[in-house]
N, C-alpha and C positions, 0 to 999 in steps of 0.2 A: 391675901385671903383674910378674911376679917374673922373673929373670935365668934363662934356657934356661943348662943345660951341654951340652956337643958331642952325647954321646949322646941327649937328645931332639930337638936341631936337626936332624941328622943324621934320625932316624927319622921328625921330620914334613918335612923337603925331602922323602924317598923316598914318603913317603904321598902328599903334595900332585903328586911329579912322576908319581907309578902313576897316580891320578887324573885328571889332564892328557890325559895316554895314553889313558887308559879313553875318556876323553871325546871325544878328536881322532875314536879308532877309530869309537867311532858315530855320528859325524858323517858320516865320511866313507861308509859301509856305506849311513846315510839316502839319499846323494849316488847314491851309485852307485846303488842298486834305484828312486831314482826316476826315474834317465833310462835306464836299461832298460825299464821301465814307459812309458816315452815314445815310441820305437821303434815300436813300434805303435799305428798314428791312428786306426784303427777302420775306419768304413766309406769305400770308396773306392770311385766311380763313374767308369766308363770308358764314355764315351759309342758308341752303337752304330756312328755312323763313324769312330769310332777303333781299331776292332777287327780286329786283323789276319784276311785271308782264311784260311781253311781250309787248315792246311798249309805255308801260309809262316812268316816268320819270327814268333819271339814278340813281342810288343808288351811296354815295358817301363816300371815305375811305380817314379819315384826316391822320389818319397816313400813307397809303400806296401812299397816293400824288396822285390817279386815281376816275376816274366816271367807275360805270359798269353798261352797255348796254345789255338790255334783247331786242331782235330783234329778228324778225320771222327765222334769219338765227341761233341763239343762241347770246353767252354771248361775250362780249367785251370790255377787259379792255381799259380806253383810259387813259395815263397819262396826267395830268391836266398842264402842262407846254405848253403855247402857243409856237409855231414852229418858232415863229417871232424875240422875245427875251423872253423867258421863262416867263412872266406874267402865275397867276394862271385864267384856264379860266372856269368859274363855269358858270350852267347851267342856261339859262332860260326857266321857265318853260313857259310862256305865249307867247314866241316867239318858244320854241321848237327849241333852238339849245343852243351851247356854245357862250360867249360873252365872247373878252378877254377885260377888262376894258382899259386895256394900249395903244394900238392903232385899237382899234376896228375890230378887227379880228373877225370873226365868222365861228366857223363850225356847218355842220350838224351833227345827232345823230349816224353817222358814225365816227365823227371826220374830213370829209371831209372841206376841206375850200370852205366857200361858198361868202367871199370876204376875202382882202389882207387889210396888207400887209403880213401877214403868206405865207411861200413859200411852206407849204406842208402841209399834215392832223395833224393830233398830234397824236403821237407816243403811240404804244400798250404795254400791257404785256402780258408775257403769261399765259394764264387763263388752267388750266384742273378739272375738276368735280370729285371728289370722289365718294367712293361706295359707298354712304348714301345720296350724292345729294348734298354735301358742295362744292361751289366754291373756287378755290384755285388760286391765285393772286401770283405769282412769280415778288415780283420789284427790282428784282436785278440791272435789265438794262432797259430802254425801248429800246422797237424795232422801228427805223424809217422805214415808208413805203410814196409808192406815191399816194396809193390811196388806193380807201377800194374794198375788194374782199370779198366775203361771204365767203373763206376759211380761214381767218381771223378771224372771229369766232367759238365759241365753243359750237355744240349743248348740249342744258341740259337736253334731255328725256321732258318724262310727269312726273310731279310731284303730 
């Protein structure tokens, strides 16, 4: 092995440390998209006497990250991430809407925004009802919408 002078030590430290770099970087990128990826469990089942009455309060799923809405139209998952920057927006029950703590966002029990700075409702899942009456919560994705449409929810029969 022959004797480096400064000038190549010098050019292969900075190659090897750009390198280093390169490599930390997409480690951590790997890191991150996979537990965002995680976040969402898939399907969540909410048994038919766990289901809040018609009109009361939302029924709330810590693992699946949503409130579900029993409404005269049916069931409606709302993902609990505020539309403004994703703060979690838990319900009030004495005011009867969502409150996002972080910049005071509020929707109604639609999800709708009923002041800003959120620039849309908060995002749904999709909900379908089994044969026995069990709610089933798909959070794979939520779905952004502009506003709330009664097809949007999912009738649940009489129980």
């Amino acid at each position: 092995m022959e004797n480096m002078d400064r000038r190549e030590f010098i050019r292969n430290a900075v190659i090897g440390g750009a390198g280093l770099v390169i490599a930390a970087t997409g480690g951590l990128i790997l890191l991150t998209r996979r537990s965002g990826n995680e976040r969402f469990k898939g399907e969540i089942t909410i048994p038919k006497t766990d289901l809040p009455p018609v009109g009361s309060d939302p029924a709330t799923s810590d693992s699946g990250q949503f409130h579900l809405i029993n409404n005269d139209d049916g069931a409606l998952a709302l993902y609990w991430a505020c539309t403004h920057q994703g703060c979690k927006t838990p319900w009030k029950s004495g005011e009867g809407q969502f409150h996002c703590p972080c910049h005071n966002s509020t929707f109604d029990r639609h999800g709708v925004v009923t002041s800003g700075p959120a620039p849309r409702p908060l995002s749904t899942f999709p909900v379908t009802v089994s044969q026995n009456g069990d709610v089933v919560v798909n959070t794979t994705a939520p779905q952004s919408r502009s506003d709330y449409e009664p097809s949007q929810s999912v009738p649940l029969g009489s129980s």
